[in-house]
N, C-alpha and C positions, 0 to 999 in steps of 0.2 A: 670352780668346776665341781660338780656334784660325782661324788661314788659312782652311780649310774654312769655320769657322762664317761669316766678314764677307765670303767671297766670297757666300755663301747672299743675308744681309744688303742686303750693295749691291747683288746681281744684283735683288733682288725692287725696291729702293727704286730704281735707274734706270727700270726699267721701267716703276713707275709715275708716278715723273714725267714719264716720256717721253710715257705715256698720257694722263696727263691736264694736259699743256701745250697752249697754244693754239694751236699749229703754222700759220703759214698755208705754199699754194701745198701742199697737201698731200692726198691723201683719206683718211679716217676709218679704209679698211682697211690706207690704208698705211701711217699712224700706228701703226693696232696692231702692223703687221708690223713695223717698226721697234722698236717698246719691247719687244716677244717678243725680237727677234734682240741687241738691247744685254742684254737682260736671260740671254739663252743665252750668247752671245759672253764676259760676266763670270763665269760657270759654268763656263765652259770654262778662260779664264783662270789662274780662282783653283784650279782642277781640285778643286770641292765635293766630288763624286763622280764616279765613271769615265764620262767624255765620253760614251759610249752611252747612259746611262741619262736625262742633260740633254736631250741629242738629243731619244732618243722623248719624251720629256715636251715640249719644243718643238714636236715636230711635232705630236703630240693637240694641245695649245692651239690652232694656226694651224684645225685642222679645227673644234676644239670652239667659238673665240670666233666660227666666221662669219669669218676672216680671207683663206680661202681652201677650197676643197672638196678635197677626196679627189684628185680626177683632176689637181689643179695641183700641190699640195703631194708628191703622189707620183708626178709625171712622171718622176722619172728610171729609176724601176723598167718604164716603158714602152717603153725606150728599150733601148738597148746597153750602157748605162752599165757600172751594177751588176752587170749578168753580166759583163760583161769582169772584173769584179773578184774573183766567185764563180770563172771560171775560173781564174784567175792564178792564187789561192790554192793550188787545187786541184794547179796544173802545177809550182809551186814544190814543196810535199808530195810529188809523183813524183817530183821531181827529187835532192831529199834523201833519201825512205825511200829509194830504188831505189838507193843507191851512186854515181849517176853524177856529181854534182857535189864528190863526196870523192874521189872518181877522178882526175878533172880538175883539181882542184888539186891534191892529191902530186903528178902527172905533171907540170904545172908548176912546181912550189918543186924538184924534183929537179932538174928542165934549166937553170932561168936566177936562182935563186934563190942567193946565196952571203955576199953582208954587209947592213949597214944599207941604204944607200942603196937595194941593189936590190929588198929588202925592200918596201920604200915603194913603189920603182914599180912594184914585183909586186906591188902588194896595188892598184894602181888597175888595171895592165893586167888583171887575173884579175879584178875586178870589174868591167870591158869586158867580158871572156869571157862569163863566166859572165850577164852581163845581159840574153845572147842566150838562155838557156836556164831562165833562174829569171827569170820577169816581177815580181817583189815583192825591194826593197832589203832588210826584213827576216831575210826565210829566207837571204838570198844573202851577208849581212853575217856572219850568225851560223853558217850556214858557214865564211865566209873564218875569222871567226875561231875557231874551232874547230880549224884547220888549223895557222894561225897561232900558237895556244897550245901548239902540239908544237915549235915553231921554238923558241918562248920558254923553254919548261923543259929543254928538250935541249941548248941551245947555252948554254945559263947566263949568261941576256940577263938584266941588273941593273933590277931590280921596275921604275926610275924609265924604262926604257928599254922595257920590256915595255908600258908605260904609254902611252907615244907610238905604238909599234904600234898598240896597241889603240883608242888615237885615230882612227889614220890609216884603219883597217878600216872605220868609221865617218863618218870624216867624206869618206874617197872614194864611198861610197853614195849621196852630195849631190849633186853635179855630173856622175857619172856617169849615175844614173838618168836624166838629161834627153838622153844621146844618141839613145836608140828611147824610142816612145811606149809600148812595152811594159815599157820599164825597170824604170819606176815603173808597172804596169798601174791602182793605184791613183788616183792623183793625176793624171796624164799628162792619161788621157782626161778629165777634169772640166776643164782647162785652155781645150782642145777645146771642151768643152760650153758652157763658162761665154761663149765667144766666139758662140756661136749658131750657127755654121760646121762644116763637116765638115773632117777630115784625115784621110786613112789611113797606114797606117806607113811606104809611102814615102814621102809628103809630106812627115811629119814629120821622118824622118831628114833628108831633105834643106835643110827651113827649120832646123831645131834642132838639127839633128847636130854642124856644125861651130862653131857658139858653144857648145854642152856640152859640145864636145870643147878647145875654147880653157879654155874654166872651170875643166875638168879637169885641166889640164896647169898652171893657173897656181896651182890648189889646189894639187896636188903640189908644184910646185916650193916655194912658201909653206912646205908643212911640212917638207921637205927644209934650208929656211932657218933658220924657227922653230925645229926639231925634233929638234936635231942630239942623237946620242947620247953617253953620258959616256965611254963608250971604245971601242973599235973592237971589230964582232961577226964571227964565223966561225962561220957555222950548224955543226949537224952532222943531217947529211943519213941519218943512218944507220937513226934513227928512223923518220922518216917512209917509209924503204925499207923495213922491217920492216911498218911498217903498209902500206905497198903490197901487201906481198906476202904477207902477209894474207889479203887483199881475194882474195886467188886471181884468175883468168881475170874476162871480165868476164860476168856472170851475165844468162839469159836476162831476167831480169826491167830490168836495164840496157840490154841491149841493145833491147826496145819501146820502153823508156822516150825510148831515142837516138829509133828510128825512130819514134814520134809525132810527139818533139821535131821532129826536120827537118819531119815534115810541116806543121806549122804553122809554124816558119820560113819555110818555099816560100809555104804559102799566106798570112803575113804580107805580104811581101814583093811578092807579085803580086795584093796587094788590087783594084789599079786596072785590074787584066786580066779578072780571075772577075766583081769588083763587089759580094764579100761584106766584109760591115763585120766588121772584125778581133773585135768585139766576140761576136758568135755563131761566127767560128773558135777564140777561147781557151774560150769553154764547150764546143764540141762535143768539141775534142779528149779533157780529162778523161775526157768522157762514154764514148768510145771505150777509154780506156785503161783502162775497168774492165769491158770486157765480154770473156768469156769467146773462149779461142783466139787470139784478136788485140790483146788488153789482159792483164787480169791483173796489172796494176804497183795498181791505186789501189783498196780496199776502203772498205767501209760505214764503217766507222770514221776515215776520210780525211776524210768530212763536219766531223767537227770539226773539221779544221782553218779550215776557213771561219769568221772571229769576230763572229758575230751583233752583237754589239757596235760592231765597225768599218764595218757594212754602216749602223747608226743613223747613225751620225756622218758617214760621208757621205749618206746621205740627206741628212741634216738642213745640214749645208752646202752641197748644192745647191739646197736647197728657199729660201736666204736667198736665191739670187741668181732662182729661176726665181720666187717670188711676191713678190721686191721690185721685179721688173719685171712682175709680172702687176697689183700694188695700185698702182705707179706711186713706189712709197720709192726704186727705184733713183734714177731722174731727180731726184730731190726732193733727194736724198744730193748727185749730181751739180751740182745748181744752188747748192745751199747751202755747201757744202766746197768746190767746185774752182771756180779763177777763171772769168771769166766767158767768154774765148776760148783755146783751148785754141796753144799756140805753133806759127805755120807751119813754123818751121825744123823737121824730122823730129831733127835731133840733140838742139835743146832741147827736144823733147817728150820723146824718150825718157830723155834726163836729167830730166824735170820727174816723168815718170811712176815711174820706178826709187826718187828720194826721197821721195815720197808713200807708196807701196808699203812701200819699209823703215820708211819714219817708223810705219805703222800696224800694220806687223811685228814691230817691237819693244814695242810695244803691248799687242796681242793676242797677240802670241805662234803662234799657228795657224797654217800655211800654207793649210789649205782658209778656215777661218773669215776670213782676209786676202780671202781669192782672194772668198769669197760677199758680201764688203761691198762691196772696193774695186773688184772687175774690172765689175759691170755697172754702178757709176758713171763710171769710166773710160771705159768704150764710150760713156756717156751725153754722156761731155765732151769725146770726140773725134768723135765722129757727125757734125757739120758739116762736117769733112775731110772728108769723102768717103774716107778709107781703110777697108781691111776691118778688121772688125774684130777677126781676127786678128793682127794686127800689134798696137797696145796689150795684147791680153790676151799673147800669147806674152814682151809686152816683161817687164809686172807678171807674169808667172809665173814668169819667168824670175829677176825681182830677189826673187821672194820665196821660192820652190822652192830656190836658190841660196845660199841665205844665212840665217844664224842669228849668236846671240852667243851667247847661254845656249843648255844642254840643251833647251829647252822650246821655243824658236823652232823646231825642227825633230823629229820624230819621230823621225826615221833617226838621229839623235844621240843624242837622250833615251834609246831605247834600247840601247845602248851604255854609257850610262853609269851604271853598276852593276859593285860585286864581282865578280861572276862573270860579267860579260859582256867589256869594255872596258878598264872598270877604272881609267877618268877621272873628271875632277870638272871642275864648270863652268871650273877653272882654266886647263886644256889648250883648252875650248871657246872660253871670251873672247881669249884667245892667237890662236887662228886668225881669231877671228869678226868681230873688229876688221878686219885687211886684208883681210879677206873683203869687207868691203864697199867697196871698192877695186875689187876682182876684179869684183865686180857691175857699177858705172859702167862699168869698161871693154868689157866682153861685150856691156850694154845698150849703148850708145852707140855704142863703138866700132865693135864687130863685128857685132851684129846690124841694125842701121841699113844698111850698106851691103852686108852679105850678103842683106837682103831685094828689096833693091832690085837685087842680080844673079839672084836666084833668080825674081823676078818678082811677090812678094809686097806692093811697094810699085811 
């Protein structure tokens, strides 16, 4: 019997025990919403078939069994959410068909790029860059590395060292993405959402900026430690000049590309001025960038780049967290799992909250499907505080957004990790993933604890 097959197996046999056990302190709908979501969460897991396809079938059940209606279960398409996510797609695709983010790396690997070491922090500093301009880790990763893979064949960087690169492409897309809420435009905002709270991207940079940016820098140094190479490298720059120049001048259609870009940087950045949700600025811009005379970068065929599939899956990971607090499973999760008063000291919370989170992290594996179980119980177990409840969710976002051991605990790794992408194996992953979670306790704990409480958030 194959993986696939006993993930099928158990997802269906949790489910229906969950179903039909005698659950008290519970309601009937919640019940259900609970055995659907263990039984999806094992789908997911065992990955039966491609996450999208469980989704949708999760979500019809929640509609079909009476579990929740149309309007609860598809809340977040009503919202900013999902288009913020339609746009990213879209502004990542401009930013790659258009030249401009192959531009901007040669122009940096020429200037400050020259051995291993600087390698490493030029592959996180240029995924800071570049994080401003491509809102999705994906497209921005497999750029860097694309770039990156001219450094490795031109300077005759030995397979096992090319290896480590290709790691480090990948797993700096972790902890960077959490500087802007655009980083990650995917994930970011559901963080957001999951907390019931607004943030706009000033906020955010300014609560989460400088713990993503500590996380950042102790990732780096980690694989800088970890990761050292078997002999000493001397790029050769020659290449990649050749391919600069190439690229000829920089072409109209780069040039819009720039000038959108700022535009929605400006109007990211002064959300709190205008009062428009960053969520209908990253859709409109696209929208702009394909209309004749003053667009012209993004074609019909750009659609596809948006992954119908990826739009299920989060759905359906918001849909755990928005009808296990509409049938009352969240609280129910919360009473029954987490003890019974939640720690006053804000240090042992945030420590209590960060080992719960990984424990269920390593688990499940998902960072949304993590985020849709644990974060609106978490709310549920610190609600007596009287803190907002952004504070727990940015805590658990942060330790679970942060952090992987295996490919599969995180997206932004797994893919990567392929022949032709990266070109790691879970070996390089566990190697980092281990004091990774090191890295978490102290960001949680350390630094965000008392960064909240200067910023004003506690």
């Amino acid at each position: 019997m194959t993986k696939r097959e006993i993930g099928l197996l158990l997802g269906v046999i949790v489910g229906a025990v969950v179903w039909l056990l005698p659950l008290q302190g519970i309601s009937p709908e919640g019940q259900k919403c609970l055995a659907l979501s263990l039984m999806t969460v094992v789908f997911w897991a065992f990955q039966i078939t491609q996450p999208g396809y469980t989704s949708a079938l999760y979500l019809a059940l929640l509609v079909v069994l009476g579990v929740a209606g149309p309007d609860v279960v598809f809340k977040s398409w009503t919202g900013t959410t999902m288009w913020l996510v339609v746009g990213a797609y879209l502004i990542a695709t401009a930013v790659k068909t258009s030249g401009l983010g192959e531009r901007i790396a040669y122009h940096y690997l020429l200037r400050f790029v020259s051995g291993y070491k600087s390698i490493i922090i030029g592959i996180f500093i240029l995924t800071f860059v570049l994080s401003i301009l491509i809102p999705h880790p994906w497209p921005r990763a497999l750029l860097i590395m694309s770039v990156m893979a001219v450094i490795i064949q031109t300077s005759n960087i030995p397979k096992e060292d090319g290896i480590k690169i290709g790691f480090t492409v990948f797993a700096a897309s972790v902890p960077v993405s959490l500087i802007f809420l655009t980083g990650d435009a995917v994930i970011n905002p559901l963080a957001v959402e999951a907390s019931g709270g607004e943030m706009g991207f000033t906020s955010w940079l300014i609560n989460m900026g400088p713990p993503a940016l500590i996380a950042s820098i102790l990732t780096c140094l980690l694989i800088l430690v970890l990761f050292k190479p078997t002999k000493e490298v001397e790029c050769n720059k020659d290449e990649i000049k050749q391919k600069l120049d190439a690229m000829g001048p920089m072409t109209a259609i780069e040039k819009r590309t720039l000038f959108w870009i700022v535009i929605a940087i400006v109007l990211w950045m002064t959300d709190t001025l205008h009062g428009i949700n960053i969520g209908w600025i990253t859709l409109a811009i696209p929208m702009l960038m394909s209309m004749p005379i003053i667009g012209k970068v993004l074609t019909p065929k750009d659609w596809s780049a948006v992954p119908m599939q990826t739009l299920a899956f989060l759905t359906a990971a918001i849909a755990i967290g928005v009808v296990g607090g509409a049938t009352g499973m969240n609280a129910w999760i919360a009473d029954t799992l987490l003890p019974s008063t939640a720690p006053s000291n804000l240090f042992l919370l945030a420590g209590v909250i960060t080992l719960i989170v990984i424990g269920i992290h390593m688990v499940l594996g998902s960072v949304i499907a993590v985020m849709g179980v644990a974060v609106p119980a978490i709310i549920a177990f610190t609600a007596p505080m009287g803190i907002d409840p952004l504070v727990p969710t940015l805590i658990a976002y942060m330790a679970i957004a942060g952090h992987y051991v295996l490919p599969f605990h995180h997206l932004n790794v797994l893919v990567g990790a392929a022949e032709d992408t990266g070109g790691y194996t879970q070996k390089e992953s566990i190697r980092l993933g281990v004091p990774l979670i090191a890295v978490m306790f102290i960001t949680t704990v350390g630094v965000m604890v008392p960064w909240f409480s200067i910023t004003g958030l506690l």
